[in-house]
N, C-alpha and C positions, 0 to 999 in steps of 0.2 A: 823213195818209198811211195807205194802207190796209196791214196785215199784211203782205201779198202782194208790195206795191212794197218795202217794208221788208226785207224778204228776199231782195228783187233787187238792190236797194243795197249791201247784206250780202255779195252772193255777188260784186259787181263790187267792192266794197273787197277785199275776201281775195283774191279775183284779183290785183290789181295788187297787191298786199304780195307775194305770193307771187313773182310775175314778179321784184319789186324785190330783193328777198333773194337769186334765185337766180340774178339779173347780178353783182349786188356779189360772188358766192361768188367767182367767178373770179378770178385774179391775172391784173391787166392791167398791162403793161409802161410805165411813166411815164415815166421818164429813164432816160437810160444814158450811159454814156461807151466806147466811143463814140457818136456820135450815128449816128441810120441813114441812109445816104449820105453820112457824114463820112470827114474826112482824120483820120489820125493820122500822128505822125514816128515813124519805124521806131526799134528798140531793146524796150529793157523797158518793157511798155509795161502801167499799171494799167487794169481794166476795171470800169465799175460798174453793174449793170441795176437798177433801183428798181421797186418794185411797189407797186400800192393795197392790197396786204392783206401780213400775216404770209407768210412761205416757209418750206414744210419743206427748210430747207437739205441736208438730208442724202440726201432721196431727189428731189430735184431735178436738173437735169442743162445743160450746157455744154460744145457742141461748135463747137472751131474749124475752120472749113473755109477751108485755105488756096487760095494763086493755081491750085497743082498738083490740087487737087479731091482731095490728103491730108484727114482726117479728127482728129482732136487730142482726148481728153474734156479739159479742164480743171478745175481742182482749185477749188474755191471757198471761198472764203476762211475758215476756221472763227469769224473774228471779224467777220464781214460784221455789218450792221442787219439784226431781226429781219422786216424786208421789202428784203430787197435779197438778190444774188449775184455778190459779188464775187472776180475773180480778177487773175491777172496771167500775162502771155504776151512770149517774147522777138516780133519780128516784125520781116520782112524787108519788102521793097518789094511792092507787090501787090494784087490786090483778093480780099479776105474775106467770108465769112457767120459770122456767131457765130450757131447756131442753141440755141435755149433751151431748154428745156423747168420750168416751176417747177409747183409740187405746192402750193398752198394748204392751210392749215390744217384746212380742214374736207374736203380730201379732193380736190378739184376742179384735173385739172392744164390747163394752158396750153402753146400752144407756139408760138413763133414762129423768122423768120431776120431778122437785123442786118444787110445789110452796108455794109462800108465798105472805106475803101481806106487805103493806109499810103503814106506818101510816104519 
């Protein structure tokens, strides 16, 4: 193989490393409870979002957006897994969005909405 292809090889390996590293930076939403277009039974009700990487817990963010399109931050949990954001909310009968927002370790934030419904 000549020098030339060698360093075409080169630049397409570092390419895809690079692309590879900077999908994974992101916090992508694994599991939750609730699930997205799930029921839950109204009352006190526990919440868990699960991530593929580490959460800066602290400047991460969770907002519940009830049936009346109120707005809620929720408080997340200080003892949550060091990839999770966990909270807890009382809840009436209705349909919801929990909208997310999580800050990955390396800086990189994500955001999404949840909804479900409370029976």
């Amino acid at each position: 193989m000549s020098p030339r292809h060698r360093f075409g090889s080169f630049l397409i390996a570092a390419a895809c490393a690079f692309v590879s590293v900077t999908a994974s930076a992101h916090a992508i939403l694994v599991d939750s409870t609730p699930k997205p277009n799930g029921t839950l039974a109204a009352g006190h009700v526990q919440m868990m979002f699960k991530y593929n990487s580490k959460i800066d817990q602290h400047r991460s963010r969770l907002v519940l957006i009830g049936p009346d399109k109120s707005e809620k931050v929720l408080t997340i949990a200080t003892d949550s897994k060091s990839n999770e954001l966990d909270t807890t909310a009382d809840l009436a009968p209705g349909a919801y969005t929990l909208r997310w927002q999580a800050l990955a370790l390396d800086g990189h934030i994500t955001r999404g909405d949840l909804a479900f419904t409370v029976k």
